[in-house]
C-alpha positions as CSV (number, residue, x, y, z in Angstrom):
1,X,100.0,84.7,110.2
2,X,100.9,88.8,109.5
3,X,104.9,89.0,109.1
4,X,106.8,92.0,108.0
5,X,107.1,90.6,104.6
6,X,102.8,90.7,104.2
7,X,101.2,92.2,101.7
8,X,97.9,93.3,100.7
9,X,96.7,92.8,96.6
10,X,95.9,96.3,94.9
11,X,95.7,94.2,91.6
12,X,96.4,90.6,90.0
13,X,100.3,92.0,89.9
14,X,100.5,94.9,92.3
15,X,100.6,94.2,95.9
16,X,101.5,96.9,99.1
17,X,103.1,95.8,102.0
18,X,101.2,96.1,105.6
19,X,103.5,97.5,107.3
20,X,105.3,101.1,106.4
21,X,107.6,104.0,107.3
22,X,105.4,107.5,107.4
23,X,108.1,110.5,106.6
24,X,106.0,113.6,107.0
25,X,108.5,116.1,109.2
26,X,110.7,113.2,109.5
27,X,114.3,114.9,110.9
28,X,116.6,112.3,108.7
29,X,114.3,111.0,105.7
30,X,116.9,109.5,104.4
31,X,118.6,107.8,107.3
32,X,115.3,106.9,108.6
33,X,114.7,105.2,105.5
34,X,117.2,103.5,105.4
35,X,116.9,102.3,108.8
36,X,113.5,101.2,107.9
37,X,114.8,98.9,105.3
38,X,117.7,97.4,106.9
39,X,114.8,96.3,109.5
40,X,112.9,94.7,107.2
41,X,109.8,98.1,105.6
42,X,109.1,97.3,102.2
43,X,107.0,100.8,102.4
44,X,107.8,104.8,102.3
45,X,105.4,107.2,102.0
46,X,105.9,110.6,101.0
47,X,104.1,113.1,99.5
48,X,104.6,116.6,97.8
49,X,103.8,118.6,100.3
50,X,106.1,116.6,102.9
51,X,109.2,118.2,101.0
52,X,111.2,114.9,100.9
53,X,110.7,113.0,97.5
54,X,114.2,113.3,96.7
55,X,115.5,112.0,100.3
56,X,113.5,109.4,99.9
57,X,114.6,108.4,96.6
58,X,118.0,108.5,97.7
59,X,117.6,106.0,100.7
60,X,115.6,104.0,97.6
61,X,119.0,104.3,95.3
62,X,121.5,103.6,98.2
63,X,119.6,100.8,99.8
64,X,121.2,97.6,98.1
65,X,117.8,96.5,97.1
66,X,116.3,96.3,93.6
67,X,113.7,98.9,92.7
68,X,110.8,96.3,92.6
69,X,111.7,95.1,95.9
70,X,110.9,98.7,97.3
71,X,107.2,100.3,97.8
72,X,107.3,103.9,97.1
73,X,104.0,106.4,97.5
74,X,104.0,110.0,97.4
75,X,100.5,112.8,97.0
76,X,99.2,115.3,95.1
77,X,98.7,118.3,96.8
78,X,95.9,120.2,96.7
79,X,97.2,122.7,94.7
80,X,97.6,121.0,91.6
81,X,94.2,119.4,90.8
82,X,93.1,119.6,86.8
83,X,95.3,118.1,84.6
84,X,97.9,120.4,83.2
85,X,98.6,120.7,87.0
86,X,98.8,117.2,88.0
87,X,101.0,116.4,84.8
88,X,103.5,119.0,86.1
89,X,103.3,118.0,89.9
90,X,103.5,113.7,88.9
91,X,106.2,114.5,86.8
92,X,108.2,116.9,89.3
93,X,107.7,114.2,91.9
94,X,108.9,111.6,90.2
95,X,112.0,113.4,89.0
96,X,112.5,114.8,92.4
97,X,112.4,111.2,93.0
98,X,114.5,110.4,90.5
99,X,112.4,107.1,90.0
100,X,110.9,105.6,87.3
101,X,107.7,105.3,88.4
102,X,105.5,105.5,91.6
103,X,104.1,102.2,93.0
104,X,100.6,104.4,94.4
105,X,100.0,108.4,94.0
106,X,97.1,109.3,96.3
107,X,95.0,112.4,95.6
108,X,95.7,114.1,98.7
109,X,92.8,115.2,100.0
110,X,89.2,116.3,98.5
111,X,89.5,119.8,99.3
112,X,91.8,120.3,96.4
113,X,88.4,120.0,94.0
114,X,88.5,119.2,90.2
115,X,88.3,115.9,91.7
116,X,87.6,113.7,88.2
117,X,90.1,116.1,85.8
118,X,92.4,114.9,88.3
119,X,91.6,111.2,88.6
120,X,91.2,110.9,84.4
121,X,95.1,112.3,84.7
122,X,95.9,109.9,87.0
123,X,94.3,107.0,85.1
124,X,96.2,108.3,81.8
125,X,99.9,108.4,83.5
126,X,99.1,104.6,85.3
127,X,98.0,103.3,81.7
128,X,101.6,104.8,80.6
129,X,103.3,102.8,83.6
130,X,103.9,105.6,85.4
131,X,102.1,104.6,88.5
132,X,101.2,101.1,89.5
133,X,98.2,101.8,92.0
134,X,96.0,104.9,92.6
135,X,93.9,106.0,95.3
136,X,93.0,108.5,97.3
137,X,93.7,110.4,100.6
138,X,91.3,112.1,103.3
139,X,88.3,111.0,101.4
140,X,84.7,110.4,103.1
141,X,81.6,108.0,102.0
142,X,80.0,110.6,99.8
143,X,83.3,111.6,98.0
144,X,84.0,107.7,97.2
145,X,80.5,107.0,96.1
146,X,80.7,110.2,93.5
147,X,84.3,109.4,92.0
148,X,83.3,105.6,91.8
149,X,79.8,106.4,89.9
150,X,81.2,108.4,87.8
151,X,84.6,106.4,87.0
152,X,83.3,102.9,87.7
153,X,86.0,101.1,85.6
154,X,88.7,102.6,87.6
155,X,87.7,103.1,91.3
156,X,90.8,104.2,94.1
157,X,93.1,101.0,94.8
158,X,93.9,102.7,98.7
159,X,92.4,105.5,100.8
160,X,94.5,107.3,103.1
161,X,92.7,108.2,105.9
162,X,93.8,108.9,110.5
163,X,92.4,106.2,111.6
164,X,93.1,104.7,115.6
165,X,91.1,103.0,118.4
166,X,90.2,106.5,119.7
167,X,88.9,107.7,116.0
168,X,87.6,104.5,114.5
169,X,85.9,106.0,111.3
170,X,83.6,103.3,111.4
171,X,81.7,104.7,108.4
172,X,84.3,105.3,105.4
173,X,85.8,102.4,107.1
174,X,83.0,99.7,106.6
175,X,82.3,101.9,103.4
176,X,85.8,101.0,101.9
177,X,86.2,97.2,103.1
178,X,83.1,96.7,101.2
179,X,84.4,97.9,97.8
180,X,87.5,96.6,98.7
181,X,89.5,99.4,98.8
182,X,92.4,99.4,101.2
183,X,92.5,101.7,103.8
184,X,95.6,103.0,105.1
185,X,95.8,104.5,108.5
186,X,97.9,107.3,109.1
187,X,99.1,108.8,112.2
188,X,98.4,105.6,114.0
189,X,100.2,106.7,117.0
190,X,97.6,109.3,117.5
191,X,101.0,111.6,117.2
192,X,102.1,110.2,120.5
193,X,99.1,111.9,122.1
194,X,97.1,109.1,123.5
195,X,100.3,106.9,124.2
196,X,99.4,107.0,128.3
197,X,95.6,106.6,128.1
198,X,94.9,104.0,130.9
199,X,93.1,101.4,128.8
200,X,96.1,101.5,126.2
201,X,98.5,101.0,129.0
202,X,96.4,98.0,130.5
203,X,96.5,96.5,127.2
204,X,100.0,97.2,126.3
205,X,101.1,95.7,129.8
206,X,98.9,92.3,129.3
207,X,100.8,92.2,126.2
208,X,104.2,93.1,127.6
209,X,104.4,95.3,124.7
210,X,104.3,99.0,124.6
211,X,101.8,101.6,123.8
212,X,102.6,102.3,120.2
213,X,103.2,98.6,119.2
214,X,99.5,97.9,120.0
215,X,98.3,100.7,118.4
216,X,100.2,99.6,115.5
217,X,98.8,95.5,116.2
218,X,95.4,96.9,116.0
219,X,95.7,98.6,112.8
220,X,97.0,95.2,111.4
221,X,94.4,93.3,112.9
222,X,91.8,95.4,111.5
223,X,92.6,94.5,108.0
224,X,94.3,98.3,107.7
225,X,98.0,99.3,105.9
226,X,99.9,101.2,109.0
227,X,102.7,103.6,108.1
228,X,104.0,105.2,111.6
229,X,106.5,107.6,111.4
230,X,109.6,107.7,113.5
231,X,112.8,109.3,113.0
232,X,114.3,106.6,115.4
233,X,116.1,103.9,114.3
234,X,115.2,102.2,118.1
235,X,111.8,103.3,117.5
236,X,111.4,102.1,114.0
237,X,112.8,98.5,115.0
238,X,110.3,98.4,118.0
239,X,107.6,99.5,115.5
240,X,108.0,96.5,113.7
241,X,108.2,94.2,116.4
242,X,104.4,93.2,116.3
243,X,104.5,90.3,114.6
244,X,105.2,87.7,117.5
245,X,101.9,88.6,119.7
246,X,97.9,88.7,118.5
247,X,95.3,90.9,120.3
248,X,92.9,88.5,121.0
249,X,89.3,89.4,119.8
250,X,87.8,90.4,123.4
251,X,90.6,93.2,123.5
252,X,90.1,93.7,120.2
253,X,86.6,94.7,121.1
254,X,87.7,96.7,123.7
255,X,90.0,98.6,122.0
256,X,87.2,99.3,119.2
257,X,85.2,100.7,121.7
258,X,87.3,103.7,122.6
259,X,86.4,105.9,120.0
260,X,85.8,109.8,121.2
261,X,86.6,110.9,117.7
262,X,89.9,112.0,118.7
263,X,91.6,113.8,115.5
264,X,95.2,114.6,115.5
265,X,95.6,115.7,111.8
266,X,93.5,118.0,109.2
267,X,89.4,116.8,109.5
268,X,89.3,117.6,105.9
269,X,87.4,114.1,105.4
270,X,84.0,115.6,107.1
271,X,84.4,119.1,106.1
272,X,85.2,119.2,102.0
273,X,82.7,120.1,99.7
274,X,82.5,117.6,96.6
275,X,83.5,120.2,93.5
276,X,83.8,117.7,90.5
């Protein structure tokens, strides 16, 4: 049975929560932070381009809770593959964190290149304990297959990648649960785009639930880590509240059948070229 307090294993020791708070343009990272934890998320994710490592590692230090007790990612931009660059970035994240470590740092996207430079880096500062988990973020089939064959002692614990009913991904996907890589959907409100599409409704009202929260039941179901993003501390409560309802497997099916490959972020995943 999924609760709030589920997690997924990245290792023997390392474990991410299902359920998370996304904070990209997020009004009040801190308060909405916070929020998020007093409602029970285990999970923030950040990044370095998002601008708000160091609000989020205030709502971390002001929180009540110990630092295990507290999920924390953030990204690499694409700026700062090769590894003089990613030293500088990891270390200016984690101070603008003002953390002692990361619990996952995701390559943000391909597109960045220098691709294994990068992931050798990030292998060196998780063997120093900087970093529990690593992964990766926007990445496709061919992109996973080239960083796994050539790195096949240390392959990507998480991949980061939009994924909803209405952009299924089927490929990278399947590709991922087979090497047991977690994916994590993103923008799994399909940036409140797709909130009113007629099927959704019909399902949300069988389920006397709203849109959103069966988007977000979905995800769950489908094995994925979800990280909406509100600024709402209503919001935030009511994106948690999915834990007392199960979309059976005939709606389950239905809702996997809505793909039109609707994207509502950066289609980087199809488009980057592979530059080791």
């Amino acid at each position: 049975m999924l609760s709030l307090s589920s997690t997924i294993p990245l290792s023997p020791d390392h474990s991410i929560p299902i359920l998370g708070l996304g904070v990209y343009l997020a009004d009040d990272t801190t308060g909405a932070s916070l929020s998020a934890i007093r409602t029970g998320y285990r999970l923030l994710d950040t990044a370095t381009d998002y601008r708000n490592e160091a609000e989020v590692g205030k709502a971390v230090k002001e929180c009540g809770l110990s630092r295990d007790q507290i999920f924390v990612t953030t990204k690499l931009w694409v700026t700062d593959h090769g590894r003089e660059k990613t030293l500088k970035a990891f270390h200016s994240s984690l101070k603008r964190l003002d953390l002692d470590y990361v619990d996952l740092y995701l390559i943000h996207s391909p597109s960045g290149g220098h691709i294994l430079e990068t992931w050798d880096t990030l292998i060196e500062l998780q063997k120093q304990g900087l970093i529990k988990s690593i992964g990766v973020s926007n990445f496709n089939v061919l992109h996973l297959q080239k960083l796994m064959e050539a790195r096949p002692h240390a392959k990507p614990a998480v991949n980061q990648i939009e994924v909803t009913p209405f952009l299924t991904r089927d490929e990278v996907v399947s590709y991922c649960q087979s090497q047991n890589i977690v994916v994590e959907a993103y923008s799994p409100l399909t940036k409140g785009s797709l909130l009113n599409d007629p099927g959704l409704v019909a399902i949300a009202k069988k389920y006397n639930k709203s849109p959103a929260q069966c988007l977000i039941r979905w995800s769950l179901q489908r094995g994925f880590v979800c990280i909406p993003k509100s600024s709402n501390e209503k919001r935030i409560k009511e994106n948690a509240d999915i834990f007392d309802f199960e979309i059976s497997s005939e709606d389950m099916a239905t809702m996997n059948s809505w793909n039109r490959n609707a994207w509502f972020d950066w289609d980087v995943i199809d488009t980057a070229g592979w530059l080791p």
